[in-house]
KEFILO-17827 format. One record per residue (C-alpha): x, y, z; residue in three letters. Coordinates in pm, whole numbers, padded with zeros to 5 digits, always signed. Example, Ala and Ser with C-alpha at 12.3 -4.5 7.8 and 13.67 -1.06 7.14 Angstrom:
BEGIN
+01230-00450+00780Ala/+01367-00106+00714Ser/
***
This chain:
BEGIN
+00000+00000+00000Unk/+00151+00332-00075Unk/+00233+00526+00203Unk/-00035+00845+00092Unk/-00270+00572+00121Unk/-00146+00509+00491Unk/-00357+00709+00782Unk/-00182+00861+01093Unk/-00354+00551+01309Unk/-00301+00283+01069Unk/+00110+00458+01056Unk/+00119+00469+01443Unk/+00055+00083+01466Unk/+00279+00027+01200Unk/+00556+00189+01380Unk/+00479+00040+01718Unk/+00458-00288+01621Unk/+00800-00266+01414Unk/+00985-00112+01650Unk/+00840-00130+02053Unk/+01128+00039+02152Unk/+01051+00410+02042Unk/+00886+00620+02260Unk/+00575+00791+02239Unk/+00740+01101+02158Unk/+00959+00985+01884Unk/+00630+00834+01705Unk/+00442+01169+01738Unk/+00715+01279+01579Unk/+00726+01058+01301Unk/+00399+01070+01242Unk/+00361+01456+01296Unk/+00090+01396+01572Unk/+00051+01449+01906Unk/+00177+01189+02213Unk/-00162+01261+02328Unk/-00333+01119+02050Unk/-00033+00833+02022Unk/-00125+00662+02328Unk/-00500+00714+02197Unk/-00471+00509+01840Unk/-00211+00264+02083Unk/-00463+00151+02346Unk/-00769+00172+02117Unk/-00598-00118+01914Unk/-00491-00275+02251Unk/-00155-00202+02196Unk/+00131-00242+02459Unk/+00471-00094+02415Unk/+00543-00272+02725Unk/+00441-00620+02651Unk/+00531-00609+02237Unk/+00894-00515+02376Unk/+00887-00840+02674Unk/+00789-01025+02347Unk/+01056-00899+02122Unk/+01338-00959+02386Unk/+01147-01332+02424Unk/+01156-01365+02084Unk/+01557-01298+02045Unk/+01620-01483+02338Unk/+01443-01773+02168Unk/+01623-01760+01859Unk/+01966-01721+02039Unk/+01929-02087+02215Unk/+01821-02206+01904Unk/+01984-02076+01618Unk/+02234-02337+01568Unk/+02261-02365+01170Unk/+02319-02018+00976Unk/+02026-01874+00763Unk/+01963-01939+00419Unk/+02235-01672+00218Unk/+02003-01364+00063Unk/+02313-01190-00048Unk/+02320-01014-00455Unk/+02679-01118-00487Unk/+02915-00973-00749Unk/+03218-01012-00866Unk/+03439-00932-01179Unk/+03520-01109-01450Unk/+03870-01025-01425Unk/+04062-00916-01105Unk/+03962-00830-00777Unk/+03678-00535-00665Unk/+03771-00215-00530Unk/+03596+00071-00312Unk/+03606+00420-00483Unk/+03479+00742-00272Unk/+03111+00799-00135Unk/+02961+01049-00339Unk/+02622+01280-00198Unk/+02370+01484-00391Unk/+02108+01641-00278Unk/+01769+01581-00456Unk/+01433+01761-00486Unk/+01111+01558-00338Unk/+00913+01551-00653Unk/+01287+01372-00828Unk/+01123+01054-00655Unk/+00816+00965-00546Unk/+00692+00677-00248Unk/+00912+00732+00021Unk/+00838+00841+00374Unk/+00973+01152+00524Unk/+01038+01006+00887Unk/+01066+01407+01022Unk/+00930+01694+00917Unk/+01247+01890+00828Unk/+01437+01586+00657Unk/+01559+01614+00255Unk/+01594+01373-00004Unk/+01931+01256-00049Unk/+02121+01010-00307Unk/+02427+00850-00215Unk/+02628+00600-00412Unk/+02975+00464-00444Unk/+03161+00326-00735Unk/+03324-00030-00724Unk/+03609-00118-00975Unk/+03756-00330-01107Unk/+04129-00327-01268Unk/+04101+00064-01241Unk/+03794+00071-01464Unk/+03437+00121-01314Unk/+03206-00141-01324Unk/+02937-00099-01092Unk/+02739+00188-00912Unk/+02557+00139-00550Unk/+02290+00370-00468Unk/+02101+00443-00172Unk/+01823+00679-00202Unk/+01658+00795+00103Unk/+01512+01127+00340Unk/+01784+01236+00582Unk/+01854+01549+00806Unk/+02003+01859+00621Unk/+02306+01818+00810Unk/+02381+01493+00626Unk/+02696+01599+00469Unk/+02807+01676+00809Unk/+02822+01360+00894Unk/+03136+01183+00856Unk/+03061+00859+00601Unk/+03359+00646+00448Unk/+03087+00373+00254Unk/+02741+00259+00207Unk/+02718+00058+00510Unk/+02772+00333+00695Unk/+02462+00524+00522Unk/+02268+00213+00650Unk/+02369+00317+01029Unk/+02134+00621+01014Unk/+01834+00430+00975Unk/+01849+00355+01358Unk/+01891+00748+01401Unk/+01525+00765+01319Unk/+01469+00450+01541Unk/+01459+00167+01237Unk/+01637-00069+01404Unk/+01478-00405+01208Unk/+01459-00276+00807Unk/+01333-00507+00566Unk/+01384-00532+00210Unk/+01134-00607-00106Unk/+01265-00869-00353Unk/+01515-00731-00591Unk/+01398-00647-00956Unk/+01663-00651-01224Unk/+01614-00518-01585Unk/+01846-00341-01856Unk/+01773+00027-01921Unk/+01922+00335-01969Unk/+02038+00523-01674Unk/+02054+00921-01645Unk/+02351+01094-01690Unk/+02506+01086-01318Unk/+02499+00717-01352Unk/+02648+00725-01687Unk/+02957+00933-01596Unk/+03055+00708-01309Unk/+03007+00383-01547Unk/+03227+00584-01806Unk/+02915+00437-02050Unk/+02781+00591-02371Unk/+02420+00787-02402Unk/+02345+00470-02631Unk/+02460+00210-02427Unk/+02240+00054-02155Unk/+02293-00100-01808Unk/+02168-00345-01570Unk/+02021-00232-01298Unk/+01932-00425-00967Unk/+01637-00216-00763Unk/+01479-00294-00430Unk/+01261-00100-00209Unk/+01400-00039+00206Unk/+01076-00080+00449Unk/+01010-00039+00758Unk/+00686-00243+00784Unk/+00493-00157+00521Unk/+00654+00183+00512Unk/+00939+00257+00234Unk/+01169+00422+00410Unk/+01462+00416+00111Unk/+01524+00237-00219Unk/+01860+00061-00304Unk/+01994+00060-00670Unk/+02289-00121-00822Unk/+02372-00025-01200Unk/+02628-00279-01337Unk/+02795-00267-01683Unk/+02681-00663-01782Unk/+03078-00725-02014Unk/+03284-00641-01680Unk/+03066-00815-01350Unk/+02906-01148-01254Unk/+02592-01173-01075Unk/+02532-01463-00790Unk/+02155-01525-00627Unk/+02099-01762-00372Unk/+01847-01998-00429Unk/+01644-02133-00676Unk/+01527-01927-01008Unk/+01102-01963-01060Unk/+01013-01906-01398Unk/
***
């Protein structure tokens, strides 16, 4: 459901059910509410913040004893044809709201940000990682060295459990940012790997690789469906 579609009560239960540990005050905030009417929505729907986070911490405790065999590998996994991958520099751009629609604003004074990083391989480019997501103007304050780093802010706005929509790969062409870090031509196309970052059913970023297909492998786990 897109998040327009979404009402402030049906957002408040999404939030407290997600993640019991935020307080009143930080969904209010979220949700640009009240506390007052918070703890309203929360015990009309017979909500406990209390006993959802006894249940979480049951939960992990559970899966601690028992978790003796490692999960099931979910991991995109690339690698180059030729040599091994390197890191280049984090790069930051500021974007206008309308540039991309369906995802949530978590706080009222937040922007929409892209930040991606180049991997390489021999020297040459051959794949772009973006993250696309609302963050605090002070963003490029912040001191960031990669990606995973970008991912660490999530928790900032008390997202501590993201979840991710199945990937979706097609070949297109990509806009001219993209293009310049690929080194590509206007005519030439790329494939690119998109998935959706929610938090419940709220998207709260998307994720977007853009490969060039002659210079990287792709490995999924798992079986393919056709």
């Amino acid at each position: 459901m897109p998040v327009e579609e979404l009402t402030k009560k049906e957002q408040i239960i999404n939030f407290a059910q997600n993640d019991p540990f935020l307080k009143i005050s930080d969904i209010a905030e979220y949700v640009q509410t009240t506390p007052r009417y918070v703890r309203t929505i929360l015990s009309e729907a017979n909500i406990s913040l209390m006993k959802l986070r006894e249940k979480y911490a049951r939960s992990m405790e559970k899966r601690l004893q028992t978790h003796d065999e490692p999960e099931p590998d979910k991991v995109l996994k690339l690698k180059p044809f030729k040599g091994s991958m390197e890191t280049g520099d984090l790069g930051i751009d500021q974007m206008l709201d309308e540039e991309f629609e369906g995802l949530q604003k978590m706080g009222r004074d937040e922007r929409l940000w892209r930040l991606n990083q180049v991997f390489y391989s021999n020297g040459n480019p051959c794949c772009v990682k973006e993250v696309i997501a609302f963050f605090g103007e002070d963003l490029v304050d912040v001191r960031l060295s990669s990606l995973e780093d970008v991912y660490e802010l999530f928790s900032r706005k008390g997202i501590n459990h993201l979840q991710y929509m199945d990937c979706v790969v097609r070949i297109d062409h990509v806009d001219d940012h993209i293009r310049k870090l690929l080194g590509i031509k206007r005519t030439e196309m790329s494939m690119v790997i998109s998935r959706y970052i929610f938090m419940n059913k709220i998207p709260v970023g998307v994720e977007n690789y853009y490969l060039c297909p002659d210079k990287v492998e792709m490995r999924f786990s798992g079986k393919l469906v056709m």
